[in-house]
N, C-alpha and C positions, 0 to 999 in steps of 0.2 A: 603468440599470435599478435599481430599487429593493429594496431587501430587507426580509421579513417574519423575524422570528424564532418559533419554535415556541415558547410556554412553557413545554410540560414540557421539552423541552430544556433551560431556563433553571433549571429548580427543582433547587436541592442532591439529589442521588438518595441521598444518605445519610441527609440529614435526613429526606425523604420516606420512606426506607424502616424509619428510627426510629419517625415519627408512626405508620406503619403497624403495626407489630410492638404498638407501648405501648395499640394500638386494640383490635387483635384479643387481645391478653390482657386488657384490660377488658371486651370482648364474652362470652370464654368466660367471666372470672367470673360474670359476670350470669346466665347462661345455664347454671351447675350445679345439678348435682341433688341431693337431701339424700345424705351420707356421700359422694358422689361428690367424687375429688381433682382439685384444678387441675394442669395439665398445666406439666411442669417450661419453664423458661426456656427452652428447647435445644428443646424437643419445639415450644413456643409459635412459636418462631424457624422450626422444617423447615416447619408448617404454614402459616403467615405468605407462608415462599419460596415454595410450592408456589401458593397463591392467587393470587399476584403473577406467576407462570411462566404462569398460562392467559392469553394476549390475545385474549380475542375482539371487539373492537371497532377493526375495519379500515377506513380510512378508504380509500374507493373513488378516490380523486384520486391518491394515488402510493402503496398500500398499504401503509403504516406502519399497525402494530396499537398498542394499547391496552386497558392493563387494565379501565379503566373507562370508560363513557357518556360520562359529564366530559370528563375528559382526553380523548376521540374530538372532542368538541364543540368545548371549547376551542383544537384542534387544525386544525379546519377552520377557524380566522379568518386561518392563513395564506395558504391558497387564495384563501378569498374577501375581505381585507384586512379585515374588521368587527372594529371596534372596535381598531385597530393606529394608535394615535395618539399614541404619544411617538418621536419619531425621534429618532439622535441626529447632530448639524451633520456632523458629521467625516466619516460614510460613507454616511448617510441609510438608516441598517438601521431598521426599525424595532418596537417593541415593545406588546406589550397593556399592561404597568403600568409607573409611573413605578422600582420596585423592577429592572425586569430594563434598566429603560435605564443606570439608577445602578451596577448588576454588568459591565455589556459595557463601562461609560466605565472600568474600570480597564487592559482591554485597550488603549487609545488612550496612557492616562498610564504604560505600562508596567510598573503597583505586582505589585508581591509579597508582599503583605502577609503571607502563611500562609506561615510556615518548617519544616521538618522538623527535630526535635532532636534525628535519629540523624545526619543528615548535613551537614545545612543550606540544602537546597537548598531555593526559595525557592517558592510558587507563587500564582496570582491569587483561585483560587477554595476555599475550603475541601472540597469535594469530590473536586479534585485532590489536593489531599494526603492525602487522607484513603485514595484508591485506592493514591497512590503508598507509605504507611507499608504496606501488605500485601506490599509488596518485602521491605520488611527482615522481616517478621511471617512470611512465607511462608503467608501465608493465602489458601486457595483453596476458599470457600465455594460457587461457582457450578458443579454438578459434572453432565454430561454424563448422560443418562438411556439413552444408544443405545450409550458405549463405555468410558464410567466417567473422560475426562477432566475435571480440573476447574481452574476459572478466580478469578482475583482480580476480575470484574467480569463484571455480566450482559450486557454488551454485548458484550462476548468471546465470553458463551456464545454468545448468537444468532449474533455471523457464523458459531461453528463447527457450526454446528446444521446451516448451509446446505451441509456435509459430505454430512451425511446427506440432507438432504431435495430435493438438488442444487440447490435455488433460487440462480439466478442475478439479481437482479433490475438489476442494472447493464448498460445493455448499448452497446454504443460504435455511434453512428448513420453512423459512417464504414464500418464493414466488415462488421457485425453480428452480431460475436463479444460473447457477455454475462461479466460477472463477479461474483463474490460479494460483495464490496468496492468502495467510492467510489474509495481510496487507488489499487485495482489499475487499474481504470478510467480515472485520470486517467494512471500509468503507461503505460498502453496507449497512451493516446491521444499519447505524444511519438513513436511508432512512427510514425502518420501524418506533423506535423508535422516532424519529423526534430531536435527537437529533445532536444538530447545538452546539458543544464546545467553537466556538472560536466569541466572541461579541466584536460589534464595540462601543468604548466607547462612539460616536459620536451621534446614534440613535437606538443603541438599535437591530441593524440587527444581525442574525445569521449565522454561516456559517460553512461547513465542516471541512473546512480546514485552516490551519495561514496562506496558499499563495493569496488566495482567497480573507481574510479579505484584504491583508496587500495590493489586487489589488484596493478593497472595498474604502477604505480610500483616496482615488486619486479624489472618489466625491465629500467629504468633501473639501477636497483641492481648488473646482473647477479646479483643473489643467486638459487640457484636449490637450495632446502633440501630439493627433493622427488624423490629418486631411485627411477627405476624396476629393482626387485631383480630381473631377466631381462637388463635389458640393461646396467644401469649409467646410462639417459640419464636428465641431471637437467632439472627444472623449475621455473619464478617459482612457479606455482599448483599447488593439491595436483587440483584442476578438470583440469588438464590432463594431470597424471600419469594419474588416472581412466580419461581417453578414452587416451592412449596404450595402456595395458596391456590394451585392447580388441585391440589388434593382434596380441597374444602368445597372447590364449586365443580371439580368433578368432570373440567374441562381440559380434552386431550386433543388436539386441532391438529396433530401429525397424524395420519396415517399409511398403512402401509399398501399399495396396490396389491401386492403379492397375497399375502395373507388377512389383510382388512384388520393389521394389529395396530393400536392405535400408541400414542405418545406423546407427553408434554414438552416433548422439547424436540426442535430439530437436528439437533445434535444426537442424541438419542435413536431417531429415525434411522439417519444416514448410517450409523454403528450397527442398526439390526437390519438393514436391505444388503451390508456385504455376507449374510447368513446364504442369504437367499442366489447371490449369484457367485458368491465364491471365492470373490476376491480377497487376495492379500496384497494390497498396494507397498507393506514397507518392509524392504528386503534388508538382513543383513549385510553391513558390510564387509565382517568378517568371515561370514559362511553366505550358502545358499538359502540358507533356509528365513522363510519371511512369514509376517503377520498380518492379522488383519486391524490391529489395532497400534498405533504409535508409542502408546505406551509400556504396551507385548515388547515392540522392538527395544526401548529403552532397559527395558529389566534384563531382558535377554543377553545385551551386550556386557551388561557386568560381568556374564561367567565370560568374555574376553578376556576384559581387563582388570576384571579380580573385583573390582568396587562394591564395598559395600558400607549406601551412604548413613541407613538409619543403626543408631548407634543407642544402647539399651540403656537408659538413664540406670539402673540399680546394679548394674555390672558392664563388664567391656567387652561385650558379645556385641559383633555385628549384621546388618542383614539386608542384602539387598533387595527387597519392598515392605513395602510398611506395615500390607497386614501382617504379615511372619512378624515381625518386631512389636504388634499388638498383642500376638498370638504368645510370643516370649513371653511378656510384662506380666501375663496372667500367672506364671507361675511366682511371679516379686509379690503379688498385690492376692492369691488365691483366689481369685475371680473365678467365678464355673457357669457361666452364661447360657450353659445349654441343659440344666438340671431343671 
């Protein structure tokens, strides 16, 4: 499949918002009155933001809005491919001018040409850097009209606008839960597929995310820094002390409409409301047959491809999930836990 790129996407949003700003301060000169004073830089600048903040020109094809007619027009040649005649060989994306094919080819050459001289980190696009120096600047000129937060970039503003205004426009065609964010949306979607990218070299566990594992790896460790002050029992995650100390004050804030069955966690919740309507969201992709839990489908595909990751420290028996493999050890160690 081929791809179109949007050109305001393409266009420096700093540079564009400089032309903008140096526009409407030569408009209000023009347009003074005698003895009337021009409006200081700062004031030039809030009015500038503010004009630039109305989008009313929504393009009815995947509602992205636009500040101007333009920009809406130029916008719909990705829809309709008009005028998207520079492609480039390597991915066959292609562009309206020869200017944004010349900008995308340094992604391919991996240049960084724009360096930071606070830090030195490197980047492709000068408009990247230019968001990334409000790191060090702490400048957060983009600021919230409904709760008074404010942002290094207007793109931030908007997804958190969709706070307030609950728009979801992302929505997953598998189960038909919507989200505010592409990022989240494509997270979601490894729930379906069951796929878990990031593995722990330790035993073999999966997981969504590299914050996750790199929490993961603190079992390994045995290091467990998070003691609960009631009982003394300590833990790897400060996440897990949390839900423990639900046990002590007796506090379960989830509940369920269906049955009025209650739970400390929400995670928890949403695992016991697919009892109640049925659902199995994550299909095999080797058969038909599907789960209602991700981790169901995970164990399940082993007897695919034969895997099996826990592997019995006192002999070379292996087993694909880990109670079986606990359940093993008890005959190494004669453990009889149910006596």
């Amino acid at each position: 499949m081929k791809h179109t790129e949007d050109p305001e996407e393409q266009r420096d949003p700093m540079e564009a918002s400089e032309e903008s700003e140096e526009l409407s301060e030569v408009e209000e000169q023009r347009h003074l009155k005698p003895g009337e004073k021009p409006l200081s830089r700062s004031k030039t600048k809030q009015t500038s933001l503010k004009k630039k903040d109305k989008k009313s020109f929504i393009c009815t094809q995947c509602g992205k809005s636009f500040t101007t007619k333009q920009n809406l027009e130029r916008h719909t040649r990705v829809h309709t491919g008009e005028n998207i005649k520079f492609m480039c060989e390597q991915c066959e994306k292609r562009f309206s001018s020869k200017q944004y094919l010349k900008i995308h080819m340094i992604f391919h050459r991996g240049e960084k040409p724009f360096t930071c001289n606070q830090c030195g980190k490197g980047f492709r696009c000068l408009a990247h850097l230019q968001r990334h120096i409000k790191v060090h600047t702490g400048e957060k000129p983009h600021l919230c009209n409904q709760c008074g937060n404010s942002f290094s970039q207007s793109s931030a503003l908007n997804v958190h606008m969709r706070i307030h205004t609950g728009e979801k426009p992302f929505p997953c065609h598998q189960c038909g839960n919507s989200f505010s964010q592409l990022s989240s949306l494509k997270k979601h979607m490894m729930t379906h597929t069951g796929e878990k990218p990031f593995t722990c070299d330790q035993c073999g566990k999966t997981f969504l995310r590299a914050s996750v594992l790199k929490s993961h790896l603190t079992v390994h460790t045995k290091e467990k820094p998070h003691s609960c002050s009631v009982c003394g029992k300590s833990f790897s995650l400060r996440c897990n002390l949390l839900v423990h100390q639900k046990i002590h004050t007796g506090v379960r804030e989830y509940m369920c409409f269906e049955c009025e069955k209650t739970f400390t966690t929400g995670r928890n919740l949403k695992r016991h409301q697919i009892i109640h309507t049925g659902e199995k969201p994550y299909k095999c992709s080797h058969c038909d047959k599907r789960f209602r839990d991700s981790s169901h489908l995970k164990t399940h595909k082993m007897i695919h491809t034969g895997e099996k990751p826990y592997k019995c420290s006192h002999c070379d028996k292996r087993f694909r999930d880990s109670s079986h493999l606990k359940r093993h050890e008890r005959i190494h160690s004669g453990e009889k836990p149910h006596m």
